[in-house]
FIKEZA-493414 format. One line per 5 residues: number of its first residue (from 1); their letters; for each residue x, y, z of N, C-alpha, C. Coordinates in steps of 0.02 Angstrom, whole numbers, plus 50000, padded with zeros to 5 digits. Last residue first. Layout:
NUM> A> X:Y:Z:X:Y:Z:X:Y:Z | ...
END
This chain:
115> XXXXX> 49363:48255:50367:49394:48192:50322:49388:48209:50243 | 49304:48347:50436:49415:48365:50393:49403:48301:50383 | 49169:48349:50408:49221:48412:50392:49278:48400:50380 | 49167:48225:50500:49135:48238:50437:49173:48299:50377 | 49187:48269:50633:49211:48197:50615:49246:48200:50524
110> XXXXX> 49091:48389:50649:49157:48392:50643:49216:48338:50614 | 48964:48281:50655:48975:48336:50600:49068:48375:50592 | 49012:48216:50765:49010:48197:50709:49021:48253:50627 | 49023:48331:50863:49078:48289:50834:49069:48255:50776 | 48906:48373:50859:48945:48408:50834:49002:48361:50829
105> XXXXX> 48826:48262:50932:48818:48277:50865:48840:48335:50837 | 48865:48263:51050:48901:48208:51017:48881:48217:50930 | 48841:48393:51106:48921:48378:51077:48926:48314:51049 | 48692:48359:51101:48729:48395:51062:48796:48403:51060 | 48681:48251:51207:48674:48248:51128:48707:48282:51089
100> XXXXX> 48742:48314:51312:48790:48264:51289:48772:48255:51206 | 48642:48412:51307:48697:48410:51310:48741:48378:51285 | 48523:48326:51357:48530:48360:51302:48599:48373:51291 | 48575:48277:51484:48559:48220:51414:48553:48263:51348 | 48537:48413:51555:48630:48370:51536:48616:48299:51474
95> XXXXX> 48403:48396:51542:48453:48452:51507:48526:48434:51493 | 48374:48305:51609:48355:48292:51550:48399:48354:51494 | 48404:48326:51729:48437:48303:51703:48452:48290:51626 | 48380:48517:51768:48342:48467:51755:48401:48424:51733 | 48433:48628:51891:48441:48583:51811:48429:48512:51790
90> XXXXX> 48378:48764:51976:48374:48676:51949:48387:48670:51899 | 48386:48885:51989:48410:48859:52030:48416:48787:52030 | 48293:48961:51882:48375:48974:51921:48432:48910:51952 | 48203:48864:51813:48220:48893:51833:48313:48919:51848 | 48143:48779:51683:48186:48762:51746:48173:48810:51800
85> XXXXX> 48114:48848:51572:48079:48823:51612:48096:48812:51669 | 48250:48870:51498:48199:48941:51527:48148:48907:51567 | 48274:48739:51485:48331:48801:51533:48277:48828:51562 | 48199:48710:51397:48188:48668:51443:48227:48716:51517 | 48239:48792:51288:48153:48793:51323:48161:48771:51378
80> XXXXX> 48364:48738:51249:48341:48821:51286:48278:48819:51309 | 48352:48625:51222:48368:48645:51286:48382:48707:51285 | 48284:48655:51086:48249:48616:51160:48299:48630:51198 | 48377:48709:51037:48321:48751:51049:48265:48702:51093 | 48468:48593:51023:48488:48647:51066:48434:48706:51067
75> XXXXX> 48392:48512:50957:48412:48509:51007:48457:48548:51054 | 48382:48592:50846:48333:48561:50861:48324:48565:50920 | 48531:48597:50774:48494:48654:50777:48424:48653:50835 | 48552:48454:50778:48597:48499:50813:48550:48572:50832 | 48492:48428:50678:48473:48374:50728:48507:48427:50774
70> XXXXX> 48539:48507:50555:48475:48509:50579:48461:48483:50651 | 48664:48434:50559:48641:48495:50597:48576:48533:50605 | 48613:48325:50513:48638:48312:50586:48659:48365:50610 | 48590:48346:50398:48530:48339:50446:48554:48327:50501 | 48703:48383:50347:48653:48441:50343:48592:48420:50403
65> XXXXX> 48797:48260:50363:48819:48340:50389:48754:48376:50405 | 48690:48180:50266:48730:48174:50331:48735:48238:50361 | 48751:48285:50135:48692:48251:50164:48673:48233:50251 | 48870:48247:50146:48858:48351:50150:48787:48333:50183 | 48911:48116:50122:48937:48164:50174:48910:48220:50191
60> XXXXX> 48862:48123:49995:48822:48085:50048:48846:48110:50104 | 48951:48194:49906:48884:48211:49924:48856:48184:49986 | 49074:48119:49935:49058:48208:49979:49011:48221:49980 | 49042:48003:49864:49042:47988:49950:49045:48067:49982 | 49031:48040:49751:48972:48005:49791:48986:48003:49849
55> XXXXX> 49150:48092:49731:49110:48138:49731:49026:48112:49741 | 49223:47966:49745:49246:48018:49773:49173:48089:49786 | 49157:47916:49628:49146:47879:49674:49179:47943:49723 | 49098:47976:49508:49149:47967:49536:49110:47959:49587 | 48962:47872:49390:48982:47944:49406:49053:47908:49455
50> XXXXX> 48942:47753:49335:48974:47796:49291:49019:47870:49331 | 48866:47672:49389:48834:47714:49351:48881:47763:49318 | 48954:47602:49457:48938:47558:49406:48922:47617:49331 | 49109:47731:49477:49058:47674:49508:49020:47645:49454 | 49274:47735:49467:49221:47747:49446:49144:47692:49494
45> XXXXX> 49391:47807:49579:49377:47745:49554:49315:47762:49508 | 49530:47917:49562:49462:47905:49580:49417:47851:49545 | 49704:47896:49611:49681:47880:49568:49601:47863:49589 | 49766:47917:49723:49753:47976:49698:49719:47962:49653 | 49822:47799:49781:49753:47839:49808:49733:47884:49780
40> XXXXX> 49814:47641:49687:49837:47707:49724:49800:47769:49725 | 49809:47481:49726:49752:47563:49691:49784:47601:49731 | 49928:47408:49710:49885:47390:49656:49816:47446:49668 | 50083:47451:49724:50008:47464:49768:49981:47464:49720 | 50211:47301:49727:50187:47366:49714:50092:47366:49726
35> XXXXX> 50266:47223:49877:50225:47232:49809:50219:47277:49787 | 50433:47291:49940:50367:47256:49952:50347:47267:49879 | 50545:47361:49922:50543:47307:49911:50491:47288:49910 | 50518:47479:50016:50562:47483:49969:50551:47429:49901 | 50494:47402:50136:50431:47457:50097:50474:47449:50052
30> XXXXX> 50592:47350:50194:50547:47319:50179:50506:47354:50112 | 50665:47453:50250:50697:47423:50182:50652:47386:50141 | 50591:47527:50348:50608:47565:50283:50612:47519:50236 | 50615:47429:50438:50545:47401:50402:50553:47440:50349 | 50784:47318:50461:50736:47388:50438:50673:47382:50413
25> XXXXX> 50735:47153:50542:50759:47190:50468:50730:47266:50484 | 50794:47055:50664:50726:47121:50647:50745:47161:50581 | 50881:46981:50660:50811:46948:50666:50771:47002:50655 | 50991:47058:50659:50967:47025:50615:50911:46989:50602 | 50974:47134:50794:50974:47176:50735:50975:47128:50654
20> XXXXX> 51001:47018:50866:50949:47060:50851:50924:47089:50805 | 51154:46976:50835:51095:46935:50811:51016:46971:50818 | 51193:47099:50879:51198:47096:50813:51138:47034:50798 | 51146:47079:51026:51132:47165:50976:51134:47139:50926 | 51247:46991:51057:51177:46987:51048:51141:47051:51011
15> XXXXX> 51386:47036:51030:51342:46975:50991:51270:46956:50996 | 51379:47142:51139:51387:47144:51051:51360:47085:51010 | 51384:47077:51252:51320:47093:51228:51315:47126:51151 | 51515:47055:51277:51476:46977:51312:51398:47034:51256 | 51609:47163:51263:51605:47077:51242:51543:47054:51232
10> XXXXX> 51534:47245:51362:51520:47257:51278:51536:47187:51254 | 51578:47188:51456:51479:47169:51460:51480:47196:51390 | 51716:47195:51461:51682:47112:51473:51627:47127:51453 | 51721:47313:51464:51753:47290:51390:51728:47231:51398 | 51676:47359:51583:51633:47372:51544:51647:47334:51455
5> XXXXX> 51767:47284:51676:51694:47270:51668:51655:47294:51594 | 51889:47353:51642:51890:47281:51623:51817:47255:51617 | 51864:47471:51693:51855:47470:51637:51840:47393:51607 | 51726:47492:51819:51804:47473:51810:51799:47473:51738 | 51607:47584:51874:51620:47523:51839:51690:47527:51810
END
């Protein structure tokens, strides 16, 4: 590309860049400026009864957690029965349905853990 081309397409496309760059504001600048955050997060809400609301929702979480490893514990000692029944050489389907149960109820319980 010749030079004269490239000083013509910077011409010809500087003025659009700039009207761009004015139709789209920094969103940084925005934040800066926006409302201030009427509940900020560090701050633990109370509930009616008084207690923290933070420490109602880890109980109910641990809750949860406990029987859905119970549910975990259950179902993976059914599909050991169901294994040892099988045999060698067959796998029942009902065993891969087990399966799927149980990684979908370790995810949860994992879900549960890093929130």
């Amino acid at each position: 590309m010749g030079r004269t081309r490239r000083t013509a397409l910077f011409t010809l496309t500087a003025p659009l860049l700039a009207a761009a760059a004015q139709q789209f504001p920094d969103p940084r600048q925005e934040q800066q400026h926006g409302p201030p955050d009427l509940h900020k997060p560090d701050e633990d809400t109370k509930l009616p009864n008084g207690k923290s609301q933070k420490d109602a929702i880890a109980k109910q979480n641990h809750e949860a957690s406990m029987k859905d490893a119970s549910d975990l514990l259950q179902a993976a000692k059914s599909l050991e029965e169901e294994l040892k029944n099988a045999g060698s050489y067959v796998v029942p389907v009902s065993c891969v349905k087990k399966t799927e149960e149980i990684e979908k109820l370790a995810r949860r319980i994992r879900g549960r853990l890093k929130a």
